[in-house]
C-alpha positions in Angstrom: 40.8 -2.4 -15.0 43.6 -1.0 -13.1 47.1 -1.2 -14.0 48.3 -0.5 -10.9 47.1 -0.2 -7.3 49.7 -0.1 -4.1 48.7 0.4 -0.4 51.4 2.1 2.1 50.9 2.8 5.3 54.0 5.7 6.8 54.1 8.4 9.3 53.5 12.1 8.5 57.3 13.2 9.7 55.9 17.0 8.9 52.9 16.5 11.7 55.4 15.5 14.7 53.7 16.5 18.2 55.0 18.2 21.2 55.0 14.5 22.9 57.2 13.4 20.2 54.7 11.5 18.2 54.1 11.7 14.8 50.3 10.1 13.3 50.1 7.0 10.6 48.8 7.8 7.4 47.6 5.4 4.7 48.5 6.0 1.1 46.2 4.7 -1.8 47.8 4.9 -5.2 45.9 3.6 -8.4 47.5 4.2 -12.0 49.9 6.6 -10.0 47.7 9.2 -8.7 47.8 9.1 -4.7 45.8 10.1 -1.9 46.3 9.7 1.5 44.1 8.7 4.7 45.0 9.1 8.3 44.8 6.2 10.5 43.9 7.9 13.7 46.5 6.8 15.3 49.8 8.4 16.3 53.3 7.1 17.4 56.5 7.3 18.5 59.3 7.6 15.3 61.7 5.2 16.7 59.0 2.6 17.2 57.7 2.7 13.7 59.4 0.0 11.1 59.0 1.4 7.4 59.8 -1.4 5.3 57.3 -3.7 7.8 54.9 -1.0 7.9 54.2 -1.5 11.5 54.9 -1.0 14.9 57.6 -2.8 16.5 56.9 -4.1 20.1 55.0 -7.2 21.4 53.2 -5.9 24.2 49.0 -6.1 24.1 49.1 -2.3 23.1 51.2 -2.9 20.0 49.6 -5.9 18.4 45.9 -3.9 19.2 47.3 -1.2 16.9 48.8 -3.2 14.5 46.0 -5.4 14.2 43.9 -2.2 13.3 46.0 -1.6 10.9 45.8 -4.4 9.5 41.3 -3.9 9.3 41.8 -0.7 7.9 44.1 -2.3 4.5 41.7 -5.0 4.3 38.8 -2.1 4.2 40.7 -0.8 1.1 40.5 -4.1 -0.6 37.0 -4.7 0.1 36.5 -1.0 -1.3 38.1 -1.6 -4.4 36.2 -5.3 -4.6 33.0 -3.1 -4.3 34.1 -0.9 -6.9 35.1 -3.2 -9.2 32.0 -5.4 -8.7 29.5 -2.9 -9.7 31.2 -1.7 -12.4 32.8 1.6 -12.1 36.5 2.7 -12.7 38.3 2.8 -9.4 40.2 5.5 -8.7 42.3 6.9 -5.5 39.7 9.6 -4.9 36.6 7.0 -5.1 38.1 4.8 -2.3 39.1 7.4 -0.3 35.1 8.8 -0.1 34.5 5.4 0.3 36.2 5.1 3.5 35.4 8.3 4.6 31.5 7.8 4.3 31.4 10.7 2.0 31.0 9.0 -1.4 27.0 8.2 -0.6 24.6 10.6 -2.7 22.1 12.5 -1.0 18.9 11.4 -1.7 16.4 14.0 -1.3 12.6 12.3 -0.1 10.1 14.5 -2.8 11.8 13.7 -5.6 12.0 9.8 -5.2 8.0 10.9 -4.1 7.4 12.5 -7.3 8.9 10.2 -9.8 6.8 7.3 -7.8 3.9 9.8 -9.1 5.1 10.5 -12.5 5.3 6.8 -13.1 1.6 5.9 -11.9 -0.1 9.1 -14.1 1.7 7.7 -17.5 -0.6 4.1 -16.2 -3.6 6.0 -15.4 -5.6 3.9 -17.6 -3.4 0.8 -18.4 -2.3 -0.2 -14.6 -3.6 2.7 -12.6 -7.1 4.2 -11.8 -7.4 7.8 -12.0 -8.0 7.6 -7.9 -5.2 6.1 -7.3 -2.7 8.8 -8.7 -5.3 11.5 -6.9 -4.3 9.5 -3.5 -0.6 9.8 -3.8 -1.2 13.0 -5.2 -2.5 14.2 -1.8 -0.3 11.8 0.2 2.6 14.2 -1.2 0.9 17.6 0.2 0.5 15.9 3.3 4.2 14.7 3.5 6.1 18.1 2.5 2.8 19.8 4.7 4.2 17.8 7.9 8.0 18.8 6.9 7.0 22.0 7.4 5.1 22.2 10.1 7.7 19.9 11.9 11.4 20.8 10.4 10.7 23.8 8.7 11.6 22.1 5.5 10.1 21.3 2.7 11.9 18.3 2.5 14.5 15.8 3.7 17.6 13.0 3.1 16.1 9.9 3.2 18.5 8.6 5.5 17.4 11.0 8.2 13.6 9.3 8.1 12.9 6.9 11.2 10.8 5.8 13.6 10.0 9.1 15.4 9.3 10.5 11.9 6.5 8.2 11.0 5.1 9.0 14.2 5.0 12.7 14.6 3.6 12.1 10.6 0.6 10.0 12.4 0.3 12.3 14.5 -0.1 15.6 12.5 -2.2 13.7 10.4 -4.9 12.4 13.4 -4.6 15.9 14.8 -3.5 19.0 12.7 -5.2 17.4 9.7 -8.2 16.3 11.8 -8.2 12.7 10.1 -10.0 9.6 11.1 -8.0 6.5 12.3 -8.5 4.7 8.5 -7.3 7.6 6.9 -4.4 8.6 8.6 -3.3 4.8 8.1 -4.4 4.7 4.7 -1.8 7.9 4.0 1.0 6.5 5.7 0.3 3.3 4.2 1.4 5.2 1.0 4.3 6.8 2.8 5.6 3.2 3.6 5.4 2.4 -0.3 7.9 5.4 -0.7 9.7 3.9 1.8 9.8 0.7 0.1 11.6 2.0 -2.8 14.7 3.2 -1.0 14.8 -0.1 0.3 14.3 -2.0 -3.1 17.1 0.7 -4.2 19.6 0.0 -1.3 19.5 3.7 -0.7 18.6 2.6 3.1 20.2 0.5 5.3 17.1 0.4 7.8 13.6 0.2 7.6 12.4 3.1 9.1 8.9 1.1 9.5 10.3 -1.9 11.1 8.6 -1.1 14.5 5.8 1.0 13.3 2.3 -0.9 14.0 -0.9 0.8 13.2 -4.5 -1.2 12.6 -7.1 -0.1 10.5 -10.5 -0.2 11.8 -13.4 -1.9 10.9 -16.1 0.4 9.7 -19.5 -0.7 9.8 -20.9 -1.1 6.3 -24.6 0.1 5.9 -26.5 -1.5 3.3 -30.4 -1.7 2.3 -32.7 -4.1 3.4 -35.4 -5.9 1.8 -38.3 -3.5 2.4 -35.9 -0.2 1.7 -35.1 -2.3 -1.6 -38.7 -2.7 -2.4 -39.5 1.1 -1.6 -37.5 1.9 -4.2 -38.4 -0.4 -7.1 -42.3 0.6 -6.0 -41.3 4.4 -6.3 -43.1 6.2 -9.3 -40.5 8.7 -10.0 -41.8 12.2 -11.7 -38.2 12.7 -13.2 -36.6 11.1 -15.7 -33.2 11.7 -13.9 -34.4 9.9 -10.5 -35.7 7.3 -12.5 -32.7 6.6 -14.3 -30.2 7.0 -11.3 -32.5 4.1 -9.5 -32.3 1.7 -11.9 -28.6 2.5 -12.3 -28.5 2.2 -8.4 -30.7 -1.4 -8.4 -28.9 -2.4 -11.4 -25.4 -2.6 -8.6 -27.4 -3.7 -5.7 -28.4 -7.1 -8.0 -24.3 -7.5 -9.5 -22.3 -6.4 -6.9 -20.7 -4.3 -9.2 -19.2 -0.7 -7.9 -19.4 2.4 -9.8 -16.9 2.4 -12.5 -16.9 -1.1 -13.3 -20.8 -0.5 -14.2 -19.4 2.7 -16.2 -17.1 0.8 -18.1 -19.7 -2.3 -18.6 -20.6 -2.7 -22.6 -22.8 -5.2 -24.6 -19.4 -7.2 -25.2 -19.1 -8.0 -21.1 -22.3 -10.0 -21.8 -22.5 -13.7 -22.6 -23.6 -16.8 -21.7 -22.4 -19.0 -18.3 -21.7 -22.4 -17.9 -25.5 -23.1 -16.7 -26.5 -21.3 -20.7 -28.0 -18.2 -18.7 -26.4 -14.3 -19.3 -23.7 -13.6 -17.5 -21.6 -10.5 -17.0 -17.7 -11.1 -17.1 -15.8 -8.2 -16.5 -12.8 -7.3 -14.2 -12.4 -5.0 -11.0 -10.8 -2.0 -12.5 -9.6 -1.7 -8.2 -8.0 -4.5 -8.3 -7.8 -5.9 -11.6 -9.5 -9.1 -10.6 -12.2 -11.0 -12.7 -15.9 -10.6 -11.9 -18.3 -13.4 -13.5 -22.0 -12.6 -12.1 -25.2 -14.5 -13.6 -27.8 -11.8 -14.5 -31.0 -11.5 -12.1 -34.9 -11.0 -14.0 -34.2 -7.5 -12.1 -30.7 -6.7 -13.8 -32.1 -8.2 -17.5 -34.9 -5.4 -17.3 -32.6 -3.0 -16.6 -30.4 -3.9 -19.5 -33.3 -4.1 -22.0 -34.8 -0.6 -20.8 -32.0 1.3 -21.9 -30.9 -1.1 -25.0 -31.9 1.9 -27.5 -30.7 5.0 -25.4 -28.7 7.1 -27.1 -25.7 7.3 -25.2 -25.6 3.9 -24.7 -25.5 3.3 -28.8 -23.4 6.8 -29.3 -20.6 5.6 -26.6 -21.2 1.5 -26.4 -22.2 1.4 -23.1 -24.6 -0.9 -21.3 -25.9 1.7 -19.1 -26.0 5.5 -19.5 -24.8 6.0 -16.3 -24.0 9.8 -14.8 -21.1 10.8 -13.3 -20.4 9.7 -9.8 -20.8 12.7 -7.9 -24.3 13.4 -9.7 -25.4 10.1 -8.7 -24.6 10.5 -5.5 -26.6 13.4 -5.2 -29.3 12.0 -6.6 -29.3 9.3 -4.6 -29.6 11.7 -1.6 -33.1 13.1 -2.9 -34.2 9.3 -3.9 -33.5 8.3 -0.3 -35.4 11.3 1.0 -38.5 10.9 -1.3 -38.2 6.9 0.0 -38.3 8.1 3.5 -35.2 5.9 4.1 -33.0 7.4 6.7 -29.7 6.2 5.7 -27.0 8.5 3.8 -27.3 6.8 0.2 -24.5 6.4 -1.8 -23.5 4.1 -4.9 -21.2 2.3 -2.9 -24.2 1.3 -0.8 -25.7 -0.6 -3.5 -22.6 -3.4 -4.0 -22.8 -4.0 0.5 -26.5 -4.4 -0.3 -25.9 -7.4 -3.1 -23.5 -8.5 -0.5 -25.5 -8.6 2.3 -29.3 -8.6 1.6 -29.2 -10.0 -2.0 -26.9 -12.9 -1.4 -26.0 -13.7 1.9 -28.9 -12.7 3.2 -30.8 -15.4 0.4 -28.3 -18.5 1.2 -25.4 -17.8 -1.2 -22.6 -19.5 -0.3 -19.8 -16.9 0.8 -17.3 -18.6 -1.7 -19.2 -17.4 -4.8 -20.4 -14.1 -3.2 -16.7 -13.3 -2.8 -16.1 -14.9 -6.0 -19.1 -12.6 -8.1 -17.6 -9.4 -6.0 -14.1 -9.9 -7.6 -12.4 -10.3 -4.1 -8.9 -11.8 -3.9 -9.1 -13.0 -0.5 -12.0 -14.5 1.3 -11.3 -12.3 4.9 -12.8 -9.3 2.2 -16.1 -10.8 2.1 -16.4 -12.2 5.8 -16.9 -8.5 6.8 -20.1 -8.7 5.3 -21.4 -11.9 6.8 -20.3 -10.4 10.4 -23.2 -7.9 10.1 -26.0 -10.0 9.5 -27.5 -11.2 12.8 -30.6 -11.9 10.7 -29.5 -14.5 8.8 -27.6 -15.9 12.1 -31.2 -16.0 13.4 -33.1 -17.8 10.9 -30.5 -20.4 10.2 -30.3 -21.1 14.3 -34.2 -21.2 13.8 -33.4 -24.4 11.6 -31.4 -25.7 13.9 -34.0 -25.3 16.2 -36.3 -27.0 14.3 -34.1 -30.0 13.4 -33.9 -30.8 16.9 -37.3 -30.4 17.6 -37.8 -33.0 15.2 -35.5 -35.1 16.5 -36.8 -34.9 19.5 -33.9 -34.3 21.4 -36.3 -31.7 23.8 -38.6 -34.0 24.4 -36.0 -36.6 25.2 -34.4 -34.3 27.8 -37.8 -33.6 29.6 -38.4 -37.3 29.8 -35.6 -37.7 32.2 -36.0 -37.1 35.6 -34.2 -34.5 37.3 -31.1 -34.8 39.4 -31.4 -34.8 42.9 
């Protein structure tokens, strides 16, 4: 705490003008030590009172003046409030930057982008997925990339991001980096979470993003249908590594399950439901959310095939799944000897339980969504969207119901309207 803090406002005697006028300075003193602050405002000496501090006069001119005066002490006190309030030892020199705008730290944008990343790669594993930290990773390159191709910096205060920023960033990234609309919004998606740090910080006063609207798109989702399903199952596969990739493949299409949730599945994610059949519990390692999904005749011989493999006892795995980008190339030649003429990837397999395995069959969306692991409903809808099949043969009920009723032949029994 101070022992002592005195406000006087006087005129700088040494700084007279030609016109006779002399400016108003404002002198801060805390525990003795004094600095001074001009006003902005000059005036004539014999219309200055010293022990009022103020000008003499009552015309509209004078009272304006004195009244600003009179903001720019109270501005002081606030200052010293401020000061006080979070904390720190007030000093002349602190207030005086204060005033003067110059006490704010420049906050540089990379390193505040760099600690974000720090942060995530000491989770990878407890909070993060490896993926993630590879996204921000690459959301960095792109940022300082833009900087310099825009500023000719390599990077920037944070105060000096706005709207115009975020756009010529969208825009470099549709059309120097050549990305798609999902992916350029996907990258300054990660931007804004930057963004929303200096916010939670109070290093910005404005949200940079406030008018900023983008939209991702909806991308169709391709999934197998019954026959390609059954191509596959039918296959006689010279290889042991085809073989193995397909039932790894068929063993998602009938859970749902996406590639590293089936890599991270062991004989402890099995047990028995509420109905006393197996289940798999396990949890989204994407979002963290829970996955309960009764095992299919299909997805139990899957299971027992590989019991005994070594890599499955050696490692405690259900499955001795291969790494993602293998599979995927396998999956490529498996589609080929199948003759189906889609571009087959792992991913495909959980829109084809979606879909074809569950929707498709009559599951109810509510426990599709729930077996998937999604936290909102609006997830799975995208799925039901794409399946005019199912549309058909549940209008082809309808039909039928009213055939029965015999609403048609009700109708046709009138006579017409003349």
């Amino acid at each position: 705490m101070n022992k002592t803090f005195n406000l006087l406002f006087f005129i700088k005697k040494n700084k007279i003008k030609a016109d006779g006028t002399a400016p108003i300075y404002l002198r801060i003193t805390i525990d003795g030590v004094p600095k001074e602050i001009s006003a902005k405002r000059n005036i004539q000496l014999d219309r200055w009172d010293n022990k009022l501090q103020k000008v003499i006069g009552s015309s509209t001119e004078v009272k304006t003046l004195n009244a600003y005066l009179k903001t720019l002490e109270q501005q002081v006190y606030e200052a010293h409030h401020q000061v006080l309030k979070d904390k720190e030892q007030a000093t002349s020199s602190i207030l005086k930057a204060k005033l003067q705008g110059t006490d704010k730290r420049q906050r540089m944008l990379v390193p505040i982008f760099q600690d974000h990343n720090n942060k995530i790669k000491e989770l990878v594993g407890k909070e993060y997925a490896p993926g993630t930290l590879e996204r921000y990773t690459t959301s960095l390159k792109h940022t300082i990339e833009f900087m310099k191709w825009k500023y000719n910096v390599s990077d920037i205060d944070i105060t000096k991001i706005d709207h115009a920023f975020i756009s010529d960033y969208e825009f470099w990234l549709r059309s120097v980096r050549n990305c798609a609309n999902n992916t350029a919004v996907k990258y300054i998606k990660n931007f804004n979470k930057i963004i929303k740090i200096c916010l939670a910080n109070d290093w910005l006063d404005k949200n940079p993003f406030a008018n900023y609207k983008s939209k991702i798109k909806e991308v169709e989702r391709v999934y197998l249908n019954e026959e390609e399903i059954q191509a596959i199952i039918e296959k006689d596969f010279k290889t042991e590594r085809l073989s193995l990739v397909r039932d790894i493949f068929l063993f998602s299409c009938f859970t749902g399950l996406a590639y590293i949730d089936v890599k991270n599945l062991t004989k402890s994610h099995i047990s028995y439901g509420i109905d006393g059949e197996k289940w798999i519990f396990t949890h989204r390692q994407k979002t963290e959310s829970a996955s309960k999904i009764p095992i299919l005749p299909v997805t139990q011989m899957i299971i027992d095939k590989y019991e005994s493999h070594p890599q499955c006892i050696n490692e405690d795995k259900l499955l001795p799944i291969l790494s993602n980008q293998k599979m995927n190339a396998y999956l490529k030649e498996i589609a080929g000897v199948c003759e189906i003429e889609k571009e087959l990837t792992f991913h495909i397999a959980r829109h084809t339980f979606a879909t074809t395995v569950t929707l498709t069959n009559g599951v109810p969306i509510e426990s599709v969504s729930k077996m998937l692991g999604h936290k909102n409903l609006r997830t799975t809808q995208h799925y039901a969207k794409v399946l005019d099949r199912k549309v058909s043969e549940d209008m082809q009920i309808l039909r039928e119901k009213f055939i029965n009723l015999n609403t048609v032949n009700s109708l046709h029994s009138n006579k017409k309207v003349k």
